[in-house]
C-alpha positions in Angstrom: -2.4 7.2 49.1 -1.0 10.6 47.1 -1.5 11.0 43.8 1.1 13.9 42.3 -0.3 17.4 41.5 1.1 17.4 38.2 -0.5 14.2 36.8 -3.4 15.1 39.2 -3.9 18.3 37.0 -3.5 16.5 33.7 -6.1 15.2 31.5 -6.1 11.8 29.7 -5.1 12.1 26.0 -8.3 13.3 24.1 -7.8 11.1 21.1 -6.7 7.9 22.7 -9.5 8.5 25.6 -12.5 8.7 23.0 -11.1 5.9 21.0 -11.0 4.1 24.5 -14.6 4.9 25.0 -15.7 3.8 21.4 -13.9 0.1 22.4 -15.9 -0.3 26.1 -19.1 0.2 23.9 -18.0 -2.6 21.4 -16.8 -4.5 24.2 -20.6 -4.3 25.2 -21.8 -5.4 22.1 -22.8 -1.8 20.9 -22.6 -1.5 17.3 -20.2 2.1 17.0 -19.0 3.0 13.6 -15.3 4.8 15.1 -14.4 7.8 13.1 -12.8 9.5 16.0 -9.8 8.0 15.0 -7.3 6.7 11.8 -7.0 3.0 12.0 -6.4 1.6 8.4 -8.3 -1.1 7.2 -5.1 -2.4 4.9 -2.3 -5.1 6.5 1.0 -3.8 7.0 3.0 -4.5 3.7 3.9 -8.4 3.4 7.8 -7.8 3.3 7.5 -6.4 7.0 5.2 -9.3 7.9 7.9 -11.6 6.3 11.2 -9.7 8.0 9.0 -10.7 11.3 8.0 -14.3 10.5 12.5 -15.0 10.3 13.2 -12.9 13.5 10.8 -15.0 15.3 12.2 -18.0 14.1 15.9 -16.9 14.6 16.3 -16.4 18.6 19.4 -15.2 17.5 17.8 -12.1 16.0 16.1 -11.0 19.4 18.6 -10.0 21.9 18.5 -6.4 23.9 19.9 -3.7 21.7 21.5 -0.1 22.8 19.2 2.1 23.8 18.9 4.0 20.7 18.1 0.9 18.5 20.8 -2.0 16.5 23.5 -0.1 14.7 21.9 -2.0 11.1 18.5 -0.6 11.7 19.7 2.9 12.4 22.0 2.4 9.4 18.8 1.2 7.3 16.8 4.2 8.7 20.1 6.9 7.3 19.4 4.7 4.1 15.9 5.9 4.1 16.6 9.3 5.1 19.1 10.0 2.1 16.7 8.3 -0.5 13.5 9.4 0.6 13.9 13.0 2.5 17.3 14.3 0.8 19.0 14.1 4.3 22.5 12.9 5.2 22.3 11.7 8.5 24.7 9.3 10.7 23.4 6.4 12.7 24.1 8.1 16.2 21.8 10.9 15.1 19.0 8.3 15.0 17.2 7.3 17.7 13.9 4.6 17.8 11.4 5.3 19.8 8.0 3.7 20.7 5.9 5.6 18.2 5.9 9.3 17.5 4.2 9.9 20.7 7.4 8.8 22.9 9.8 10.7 20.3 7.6 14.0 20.7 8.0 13.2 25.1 11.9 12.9 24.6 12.1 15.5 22.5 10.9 17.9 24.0 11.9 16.6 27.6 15.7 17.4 26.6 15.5 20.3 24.3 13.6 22.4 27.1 13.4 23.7 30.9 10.2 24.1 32.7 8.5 27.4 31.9 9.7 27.7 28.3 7.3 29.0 25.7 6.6 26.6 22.9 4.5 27.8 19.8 2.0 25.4 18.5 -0.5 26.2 15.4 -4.3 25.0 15.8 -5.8 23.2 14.7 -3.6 20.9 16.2 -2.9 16.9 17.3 -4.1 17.1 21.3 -0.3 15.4 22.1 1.4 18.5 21.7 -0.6 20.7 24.2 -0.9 17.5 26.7 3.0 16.5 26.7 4.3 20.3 27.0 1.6 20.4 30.2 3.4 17.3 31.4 6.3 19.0 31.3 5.5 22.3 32.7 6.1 24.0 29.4 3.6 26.9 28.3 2.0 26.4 25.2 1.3 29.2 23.1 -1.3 29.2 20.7 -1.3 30.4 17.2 -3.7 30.0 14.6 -2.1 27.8 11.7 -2.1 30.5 9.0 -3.3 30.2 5.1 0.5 30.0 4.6 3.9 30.4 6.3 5.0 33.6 4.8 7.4 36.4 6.4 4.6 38.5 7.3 2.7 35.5 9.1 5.5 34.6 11.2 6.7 38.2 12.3 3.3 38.2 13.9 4.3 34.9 15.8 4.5 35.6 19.5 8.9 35.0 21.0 9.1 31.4 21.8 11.6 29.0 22.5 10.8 25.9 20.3 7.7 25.7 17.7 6.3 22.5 16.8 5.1 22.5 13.3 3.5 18.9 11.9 3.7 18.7 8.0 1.6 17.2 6.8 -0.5 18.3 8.9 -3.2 16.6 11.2 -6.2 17.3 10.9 -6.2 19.8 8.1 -4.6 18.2 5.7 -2.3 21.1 4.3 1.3 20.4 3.6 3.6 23.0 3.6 5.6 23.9 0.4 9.3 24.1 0.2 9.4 27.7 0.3 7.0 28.4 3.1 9.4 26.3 5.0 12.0 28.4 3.8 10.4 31.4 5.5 9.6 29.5 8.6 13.8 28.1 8.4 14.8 31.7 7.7 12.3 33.1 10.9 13.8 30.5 13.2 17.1 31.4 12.6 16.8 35.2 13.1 14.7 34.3 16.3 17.0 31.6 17.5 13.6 28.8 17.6 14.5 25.6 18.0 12.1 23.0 16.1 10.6 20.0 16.5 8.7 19.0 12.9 6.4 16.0 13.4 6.6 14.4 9.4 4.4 11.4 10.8 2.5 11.8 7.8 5.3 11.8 5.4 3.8 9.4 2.8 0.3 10.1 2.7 0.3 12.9 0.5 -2.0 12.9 -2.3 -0.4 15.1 -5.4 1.2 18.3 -3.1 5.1 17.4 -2.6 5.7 16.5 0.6 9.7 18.7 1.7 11.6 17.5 4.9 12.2 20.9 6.8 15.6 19.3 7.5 16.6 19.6 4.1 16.7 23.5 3.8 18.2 24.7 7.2 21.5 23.8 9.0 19.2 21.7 11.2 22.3 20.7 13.7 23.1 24.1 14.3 19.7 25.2 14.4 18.5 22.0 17.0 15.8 20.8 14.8 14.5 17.1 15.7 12.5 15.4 12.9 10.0 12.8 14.0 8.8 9.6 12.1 6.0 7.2 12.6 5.2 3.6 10.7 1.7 3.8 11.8 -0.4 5.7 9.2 2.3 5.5 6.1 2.7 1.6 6.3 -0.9 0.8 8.6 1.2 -0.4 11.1 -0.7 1.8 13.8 -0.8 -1.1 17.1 2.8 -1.8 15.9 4.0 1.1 18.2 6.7 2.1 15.7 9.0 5.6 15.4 12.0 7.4 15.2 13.7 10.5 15.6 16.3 12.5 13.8 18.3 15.0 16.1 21.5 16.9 16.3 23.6 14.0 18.3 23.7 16.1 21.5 20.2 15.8 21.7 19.6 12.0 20.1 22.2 11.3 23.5 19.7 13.4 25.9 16.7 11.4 24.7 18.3 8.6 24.6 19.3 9.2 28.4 15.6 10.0 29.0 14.5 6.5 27.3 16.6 4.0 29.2 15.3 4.1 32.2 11.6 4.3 30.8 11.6 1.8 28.3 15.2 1.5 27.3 15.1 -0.3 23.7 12.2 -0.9 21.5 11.8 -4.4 21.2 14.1 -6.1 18.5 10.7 -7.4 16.5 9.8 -4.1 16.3 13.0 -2.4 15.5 13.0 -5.5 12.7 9.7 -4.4 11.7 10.5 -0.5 11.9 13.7 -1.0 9.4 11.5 -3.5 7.1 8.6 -1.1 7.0 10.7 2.1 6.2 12.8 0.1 3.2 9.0 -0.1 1.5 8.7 3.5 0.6 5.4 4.9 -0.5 2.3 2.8 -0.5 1.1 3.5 -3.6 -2.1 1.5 -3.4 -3.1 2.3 0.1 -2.5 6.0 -1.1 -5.2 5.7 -4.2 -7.9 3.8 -2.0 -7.3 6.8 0.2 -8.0 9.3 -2.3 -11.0 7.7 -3.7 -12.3 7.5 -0.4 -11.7 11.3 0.9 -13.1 12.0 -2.4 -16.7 9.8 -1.7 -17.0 11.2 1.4 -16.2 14.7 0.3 -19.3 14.2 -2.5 -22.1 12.9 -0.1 -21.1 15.6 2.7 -21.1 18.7 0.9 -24.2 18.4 -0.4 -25.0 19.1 3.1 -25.8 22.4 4.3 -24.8 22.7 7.4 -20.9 21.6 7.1 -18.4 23.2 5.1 -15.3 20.8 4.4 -12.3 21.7 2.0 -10.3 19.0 0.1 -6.6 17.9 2.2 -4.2 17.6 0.2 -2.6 14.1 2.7 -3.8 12.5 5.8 -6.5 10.1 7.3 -8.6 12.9 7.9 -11.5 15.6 7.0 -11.9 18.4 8.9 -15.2 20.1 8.7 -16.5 23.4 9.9 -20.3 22.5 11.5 -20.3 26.4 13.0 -23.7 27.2 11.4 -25.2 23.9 13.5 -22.9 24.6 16.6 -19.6 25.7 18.3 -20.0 23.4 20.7 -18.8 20.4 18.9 -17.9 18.1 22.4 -21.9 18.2 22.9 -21.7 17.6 19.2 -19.9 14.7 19.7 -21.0 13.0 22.6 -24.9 13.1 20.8 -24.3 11.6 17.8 -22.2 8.9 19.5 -25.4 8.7 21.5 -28.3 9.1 18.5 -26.4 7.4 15.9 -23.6 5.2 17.5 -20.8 7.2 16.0 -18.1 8.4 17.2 -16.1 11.8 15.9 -13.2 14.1 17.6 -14.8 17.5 18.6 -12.6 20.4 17.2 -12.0 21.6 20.5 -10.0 18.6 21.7 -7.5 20.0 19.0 -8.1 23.5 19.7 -10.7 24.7 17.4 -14.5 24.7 18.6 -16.7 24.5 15.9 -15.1 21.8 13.8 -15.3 17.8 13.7 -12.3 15.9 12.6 -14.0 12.4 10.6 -11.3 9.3 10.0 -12.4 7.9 6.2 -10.1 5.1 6.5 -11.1 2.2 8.8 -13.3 -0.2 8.2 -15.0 -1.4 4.5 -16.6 0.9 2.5 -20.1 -0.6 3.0 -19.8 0.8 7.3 -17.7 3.9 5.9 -20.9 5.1 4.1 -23.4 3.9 6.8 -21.2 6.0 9.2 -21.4 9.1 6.8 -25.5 8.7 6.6 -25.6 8.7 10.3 -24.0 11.6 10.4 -25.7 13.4 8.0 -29.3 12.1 9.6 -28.3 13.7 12.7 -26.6 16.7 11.3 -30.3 17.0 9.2 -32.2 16.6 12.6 -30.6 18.9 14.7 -30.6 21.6 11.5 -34.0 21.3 12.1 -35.0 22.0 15.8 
């Protein structure tokens, strides 16, 4: 039996293997309070649960579609694009994918060769290291900086593509419309192609979220924009994405993606239109807020984590370097001492640091979680 060297050498998906973990224990009847990663505790909206409930009882409605996705939901998607983002696009530059994860894969699959450089800022999602590694790309590590500014990015090592996620995961920060200005400008002077991962888009909590697409030629440039349903709309298990991309490269992927999956399924490219016609969750984006904010109050009355505010996302990301840089031994004790379960800062680059989901769950197990943490962060303070 042969197993390939290159999958041989790869590593399981940090993020998906701890949350993996965390479900064999609850299989087993172990009580873990999961903070490792975002799952919302909201429904998706009802207008995507009721666009579903009529495909299902229309056969019609289900048949195989092109590979990029029905010509109406790509349409809806351009719809979306030009209300919500400020972007013309056309429904052959629009491609549906399987989540942001397969998007990110066929992205980067048909914009590169083996052995190109691509620049990616850490902290940073563990997807983007893992699926250039699949690729035999060569990831090149930056530290995200305070801000994008010209002086910032001169200092930026020559790459061939950078992959910048805003907002950003797990930090929080979300670029303003003139740092992406300086990061269009440097791309164009360095001829960079981009891939900006906007999975994030809506959950932004006062700061303006600006499509990078909106301030550079981005078909000239070869800049692909990804989209996911699964944190704005808490449609995570849905599997739902899309990509925008110069059409010579929404035909590569698209290449790519028939003979993996071809389509997305026709419920979920009837979910994926319905969910993205919703626009901003309004509600789910307050509960959010009053949440990070709880959470922010107990834990830094701690002194042994330092945590700033994000300004979007699921997440807090705290600095526990006065307990410990090794936060995967971190990690795998308190999962141990206190059944829960956090993603160690170096899965995402950054030793040091613990990345804490606020979102799943009710508030009463969100709080136990927090004073489980804070017991053991107490205890081991103390040795």
């Amino acid at each position: 039996m042969k197993i390939s060297r290159r999958i041989a050498a790869s590593r399981p998906l940090a993020t998906t293997a701890m949350h993996g973990r965390v479900e064999a224990f609850r299989n087993e009847g172990m009580g873990i309070i999961d903070f490792s990663i975002a799952i919302s505790h909201f429904p998706p909206p009802a207008s995507v649960l009721d666009a579903v409930t009529r495909a299902v009882q229309d056969e019609r409605t289900m048949p195989y579609t092109g590979v990029a996705g029905a010509l109406d939901v790509r349409r809806s998607l351009c719809t979306k694009l030009a209300r919500e983002n400020g972007i013309a696009a056309r429904a052959e530059e629009i491609i549906v994918t399987n989540g942001a994860k397969q998007a990110l894969y066929e992205a980067l699959y048909a914009m590169t060769d083996p052995g190109d450089r691509i620049l990616i800022f850490k902290p940073h999602w563990p997807a983007y290291v893992t699926t250039c590694l699949l690729l035999g790309l060569e990831p090149v590590m930056a530290d995200q900086p305070d801000a994008f500014t010209p002086e910032s990015l001169a200092a930026c090592p020559q790459v061939d593509l950078v992959i910048v996620n805003n907002p950003h995961n797990p930090t929080g920060k979300v670029y303003s419309k003139e740092e992406l200005g300086h990061l269009c400008a440097w791309s164009h002077a360095r001829g960079v192609q981009v891939i900006v991962d906007e999975s994030y888009e809506h959950l932004s909590f006062g700061q303006v979220h600006t499509s990078f697409a909106t301030l550079c030629d981005w078909r000239e440039l070869g800049v692909v924009t990804i989209f996911s349903a699964s944190q704005s709309y808490a449609m995570m298990g849905w599997r739902l994405g899309f990509a925008l991309a110069p059409q010579p490269i929404a035909e590569a992927m698209q290449t790519l993606q028939g003979p993996i999956t071809a389509a997305t399924s026709h419920l979920a490219q009837v979910a994926c239109a319905a969910a993205f016609d919703c626009g901003p969750q309004q509600h789910m984006i307050e509960e959010y807020r009053a949440r990070r904010d709880t959470v922010l109050r107990h834990l830094r009355e701690l002194p042994w984590i330092e945590m700033a505010c994000p300004d979007s996302g699921p997440y807090l990301w705290g600095d526990v370097r006065s307990l410990t840089h090794d936060t995967e031994a971190f990690a795998e004790a308190l999962l141990a001492e206190e059944g829960v379960a956090i993603m160690p800062g170096d899965a995402l680059g950054v030793p040091g640091f613990i990345r804490i989901g606020y979102i799943c769950d009710d508030t009463w197990t969100l709080m136990e979680g927090v004073r489980r943490l804070a017991a053991f962060g107490d205890r081991m303070a103390n040795r």
